[in-house]
VEXTOR-498867 format. One line per field, with one value per residue (C-alpha): residue in one letter; x, y, z. Coordinates in pm, whole numbers, plus 50000, padded with zeros to 5 digits. Layout:
N
res	c(A	...)
xx	c(X	...)
yy	c(Y	...)
zz	c(Z	...)
***
This chain:
363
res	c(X	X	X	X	X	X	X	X	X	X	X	X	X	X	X	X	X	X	X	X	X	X	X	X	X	X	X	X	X	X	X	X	X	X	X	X	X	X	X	X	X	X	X	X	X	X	X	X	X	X	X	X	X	X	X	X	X	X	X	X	X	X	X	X	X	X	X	X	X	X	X	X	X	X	X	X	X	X	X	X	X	X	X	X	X	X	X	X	X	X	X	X	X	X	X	X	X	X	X	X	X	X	X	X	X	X	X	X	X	X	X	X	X	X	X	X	X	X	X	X	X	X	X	X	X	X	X	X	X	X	X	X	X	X	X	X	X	X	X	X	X	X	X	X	X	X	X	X	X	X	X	X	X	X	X	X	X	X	X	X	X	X	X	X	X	X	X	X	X	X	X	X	X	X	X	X	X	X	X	X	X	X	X	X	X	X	X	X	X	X	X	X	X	X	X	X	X	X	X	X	X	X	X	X	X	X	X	X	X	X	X	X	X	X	X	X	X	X	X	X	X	X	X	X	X	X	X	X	X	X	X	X	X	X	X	X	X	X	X	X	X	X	X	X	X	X	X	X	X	X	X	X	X	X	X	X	X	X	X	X	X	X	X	X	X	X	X	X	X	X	X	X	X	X	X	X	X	X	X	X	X	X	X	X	X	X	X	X	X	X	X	X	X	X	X	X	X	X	X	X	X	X	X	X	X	X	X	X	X	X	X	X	X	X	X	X	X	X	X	X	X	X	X	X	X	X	X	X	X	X	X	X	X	X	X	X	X	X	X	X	X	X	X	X	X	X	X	X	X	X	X	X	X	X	X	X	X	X	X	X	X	X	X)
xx	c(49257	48938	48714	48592	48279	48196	48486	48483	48708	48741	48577	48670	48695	48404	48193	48399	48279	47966	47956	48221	48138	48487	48617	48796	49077	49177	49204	49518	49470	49703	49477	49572	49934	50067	50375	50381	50621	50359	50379	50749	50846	51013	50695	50490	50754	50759	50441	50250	50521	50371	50036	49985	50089	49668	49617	49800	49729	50004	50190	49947	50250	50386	50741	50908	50737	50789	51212	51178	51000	51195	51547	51400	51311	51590	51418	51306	51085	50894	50813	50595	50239	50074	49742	49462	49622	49684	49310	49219	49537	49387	49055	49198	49454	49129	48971	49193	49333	48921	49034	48788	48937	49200	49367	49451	49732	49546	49464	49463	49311	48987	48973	49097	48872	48604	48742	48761	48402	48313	48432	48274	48543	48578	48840	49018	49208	49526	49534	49870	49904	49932	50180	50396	50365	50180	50476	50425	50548	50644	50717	50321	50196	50326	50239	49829	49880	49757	49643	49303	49372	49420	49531	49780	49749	50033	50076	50384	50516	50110	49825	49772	50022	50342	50525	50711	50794	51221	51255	51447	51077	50891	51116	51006	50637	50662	50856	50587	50315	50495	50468	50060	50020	49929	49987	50078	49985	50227	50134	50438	50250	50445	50808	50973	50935	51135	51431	51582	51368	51635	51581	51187	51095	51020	51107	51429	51258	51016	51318	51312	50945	50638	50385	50434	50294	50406	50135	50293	50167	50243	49948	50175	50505	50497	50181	49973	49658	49485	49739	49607	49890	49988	50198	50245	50619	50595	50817	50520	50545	50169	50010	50130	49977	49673	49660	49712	49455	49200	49244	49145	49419	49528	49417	49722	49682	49927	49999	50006	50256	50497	50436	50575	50906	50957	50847	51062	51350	51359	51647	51632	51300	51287	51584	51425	51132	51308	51502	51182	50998	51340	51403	51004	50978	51247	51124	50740	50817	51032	50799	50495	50693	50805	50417	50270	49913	50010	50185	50312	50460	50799	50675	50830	50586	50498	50238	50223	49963	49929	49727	49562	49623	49389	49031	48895	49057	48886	48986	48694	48789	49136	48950	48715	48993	49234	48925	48873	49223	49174	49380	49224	49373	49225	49017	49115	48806	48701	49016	49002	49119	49123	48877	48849	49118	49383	49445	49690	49809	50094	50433	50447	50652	50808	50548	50209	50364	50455	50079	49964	50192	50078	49724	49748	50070	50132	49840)
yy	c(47833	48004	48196	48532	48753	49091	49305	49675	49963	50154	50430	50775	51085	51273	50913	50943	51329	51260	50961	51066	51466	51492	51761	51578	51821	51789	51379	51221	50937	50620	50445	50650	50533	50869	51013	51185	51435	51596	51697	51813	52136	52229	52098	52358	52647	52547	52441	52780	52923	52688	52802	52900	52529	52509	52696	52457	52071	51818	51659	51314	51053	51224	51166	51415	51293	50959	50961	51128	50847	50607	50754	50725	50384	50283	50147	50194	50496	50305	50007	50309	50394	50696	50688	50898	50718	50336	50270	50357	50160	49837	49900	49929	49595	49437	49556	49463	49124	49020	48727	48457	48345	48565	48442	48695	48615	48781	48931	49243	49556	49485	49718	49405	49171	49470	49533	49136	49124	49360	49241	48938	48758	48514	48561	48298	48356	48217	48280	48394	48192	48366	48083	48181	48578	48578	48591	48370	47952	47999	47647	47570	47859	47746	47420	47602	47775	47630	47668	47761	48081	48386	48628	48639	48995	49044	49328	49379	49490	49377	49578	49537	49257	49462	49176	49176	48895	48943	48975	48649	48460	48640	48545	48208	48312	48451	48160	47898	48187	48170	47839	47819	48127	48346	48718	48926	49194	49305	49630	49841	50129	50097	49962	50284	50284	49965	49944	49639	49837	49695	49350	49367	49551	49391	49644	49471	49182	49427	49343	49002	48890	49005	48822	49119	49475	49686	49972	50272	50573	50930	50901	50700	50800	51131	51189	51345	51137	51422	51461	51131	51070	50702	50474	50146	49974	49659	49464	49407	49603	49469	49516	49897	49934	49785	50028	50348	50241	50190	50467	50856	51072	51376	51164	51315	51721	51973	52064	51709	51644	51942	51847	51468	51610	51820	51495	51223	51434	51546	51390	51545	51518	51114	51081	51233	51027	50705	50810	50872	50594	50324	50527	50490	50117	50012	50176	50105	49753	49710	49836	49663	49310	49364	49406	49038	49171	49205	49003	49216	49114	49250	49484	49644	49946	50252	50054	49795	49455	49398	49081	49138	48874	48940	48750	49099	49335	49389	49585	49794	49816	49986	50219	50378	50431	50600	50765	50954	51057	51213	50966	50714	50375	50048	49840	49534	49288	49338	49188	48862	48633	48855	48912	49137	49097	49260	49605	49828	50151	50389	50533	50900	51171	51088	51287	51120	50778	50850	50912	50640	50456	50635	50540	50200	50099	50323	50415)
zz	c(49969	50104	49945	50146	50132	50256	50410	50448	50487	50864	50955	50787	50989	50879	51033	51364	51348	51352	51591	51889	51819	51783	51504	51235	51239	51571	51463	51444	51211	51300	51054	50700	50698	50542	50602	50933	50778	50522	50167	50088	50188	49855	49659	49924	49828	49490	49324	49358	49116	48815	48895	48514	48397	48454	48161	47929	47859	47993	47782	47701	47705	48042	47896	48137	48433	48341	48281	48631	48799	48574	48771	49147	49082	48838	48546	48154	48114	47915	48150	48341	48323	48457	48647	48837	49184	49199	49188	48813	48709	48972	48746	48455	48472	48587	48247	48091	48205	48274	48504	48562	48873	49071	49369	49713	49943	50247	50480	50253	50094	50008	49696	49473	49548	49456	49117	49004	49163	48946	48658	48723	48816	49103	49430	49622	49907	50039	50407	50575	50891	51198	51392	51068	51211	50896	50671	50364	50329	49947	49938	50022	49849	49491	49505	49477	49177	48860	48531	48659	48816	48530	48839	49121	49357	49595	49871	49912	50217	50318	50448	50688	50852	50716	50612	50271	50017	49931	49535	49593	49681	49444	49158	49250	49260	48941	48791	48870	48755	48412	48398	48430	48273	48559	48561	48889	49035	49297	49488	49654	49775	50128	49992	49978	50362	50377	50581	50329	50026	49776	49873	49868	49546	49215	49002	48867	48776	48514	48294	48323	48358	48135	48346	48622	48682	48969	49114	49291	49387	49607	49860	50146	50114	49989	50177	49878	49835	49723	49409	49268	49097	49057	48839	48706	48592	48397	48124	47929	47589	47502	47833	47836	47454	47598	47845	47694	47465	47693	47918	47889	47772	48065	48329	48531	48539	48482	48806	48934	48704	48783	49178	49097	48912	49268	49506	49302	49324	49662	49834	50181	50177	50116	50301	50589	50587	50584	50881	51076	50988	51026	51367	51550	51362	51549	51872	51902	51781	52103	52313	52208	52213	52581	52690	52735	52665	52328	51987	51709	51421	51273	51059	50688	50613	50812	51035	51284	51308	51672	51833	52141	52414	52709	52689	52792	52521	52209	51891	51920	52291	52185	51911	52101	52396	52131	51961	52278	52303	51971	51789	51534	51528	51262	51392	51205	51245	50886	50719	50580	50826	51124	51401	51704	51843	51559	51530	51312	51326	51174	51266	51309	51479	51812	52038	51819	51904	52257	52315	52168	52382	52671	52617	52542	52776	52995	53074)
***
């Protein structure tokens, strides 16, 4: 296990603005992972009718909301816990749990090594091996957890390698967690875009396990970061008291919460999605493994990790050559574990990804 310092987050648009002179709207960002499709068209022809629902507080225990989310994932209502997006629920299990030492299975997002730093707790890492196409030796892993660690964080599928952990593995995980006391934190902000999603999530074992807390969240999949509207599913009857507790009441607004009864009940729209995202996975994954100048690896999410295998190509190389194409890739140098010669970027519609293409293969 390794312990890592100083990693940052890519560049946002209004930086590449002001650096390349190029207007952020005419950007296509590779490097956001959001739905290519955009918000749902029903919650667009919808929402605008429950414009007054601002003049009224939301229901504080979300209850509606929450049997809604608790049908589109198939679980206990009240296993679920709302939040202002994933993050406040990150910061508030952080809070909450106050773990001394935490460990990372990385390369990963950096935002929860920030929050345990924060709280004064200590990371480790435990790097995924790239001769392993970074998917994770469960057999190894386990045998480094012990009773010292108060916190296991999981990415699962991973930003930004894309691999997932099968329920079947992290049932194991969690078993040997139990047994040195070690809670989890298993993120699934990119398993609805799962081809095998019902042999990757964890949210059947909520009913099983109370040393496990699931974050979700509408930013990726139904492409609404701006909503902010995240939530939590966990078995834990004391961990959710604990949180409500702690954390402000109508932290989810009214018209947040009307848009998430339209999203998680949107069939054609989620269907849809899927569809595109199985459909240009497959494709771009093909076509990036027949080019020897580059290594991908098979990839679960919306996005792609691909190694660069010519001594002259750099990530930075392949940034600023998309960049100028108007298309913003992720320069993956600042991950754990990664250097310059990793980059990542997202599926979207046929003709985005056929440019991309263009400019980095066919060019």
């Amino acid at each position: 296990m390794l312990q890592h310092k100083d990693h940052f987050h890519g560049s946002d648009l209004e930086k590449i603005e002001q650096i390349y002179g190029i207007k952020k709207e005419d950007i296509t960002s590779f490097s956001a992972n959001v739905n290519p499709l955009g918000i749902s068209p029903l919650l667009r022809e919808t929402l605008s009718n429950h414009i007054d629902a601002i003049s009224t507080y939301p229901d504080r225990e979300y209850l509606s909301l929450r049997k809604c989310i608790a049908d589109y994932t198939d679980t206990d209502y009240e296993h679920i816990i709302m939040g202002n997006g994933s993050t406040e629920l990150i910061s508030l299990f952080i809070q909450i749990e106050h773990p001394k030492k935490a460990l990372i299975i990385g390369p990963t997002y950096s935002e929860y090594e920030r929050e345990i730093s924060l709280g004064g707790g200590t990371c480790l890492y435990y790097p995924l091996k790239e001769e392993l196409d970074f998917s994770l030796d469960v057999e190894h892993f386990t045998k480094q957890l012990n009773e010292s660690i108060d916190l296991l964080v999981i990415c699962n599928p991973n930003n930004p390698t894309s691999g997932a952990i099968s329920r079947k593995t992290m049932r194991k995980i969690l078993d040997v967690c139990k047994q040195n006391d070690i809670f989890v934190m298993v993120d699934e902000t990119y398993v609805e875009f799962a081809e095998n999603y019902q042999e990757i999530t964890s949210v059947p074992l909520t009913a099983f396990y109370n040393n496990i807390v699931i974050l979700r969240g509408t930013s990726k999949f139904f492409a609404a970061p701006g909503l902010r509207l995240g939530y939590a599913i966990t078995g834990n009857r004391d961990f959710i008291k604990s949180i409500n507790t702690r954390k402000n009441p109508w932290t989810i607004n009214s018209l947040a919460v009307i848009a998430g009864e339209i999203m998680f009940r949107d069939t054609d729209y989620i269907q849809k999605t899927k569809n595109l995202i199985s459909k240009e996975r497959s494709r771009i994954y093909q076509i990036f493994s027949k080019d020897c100048r580059f290594k991908v690896y098979p990839p679960s999410g919306n996005f792609m990790l691909v190694r660069l295998l010519s001594d002259t190509l750099t990530s930075s190389d392949l940034f600023d050559k998309a960049i100028k194409e108007k298309m913003m890739i992720r320069d993956c140098s600042t991950f754990p574990f990664l250097d310059n010669k990793y980059i990542r970027f997202c599926f979207m519609s046929q003709e985005m990804n056929d440019k991309l293409i263009n400019c980095f293969i066919r060019d």
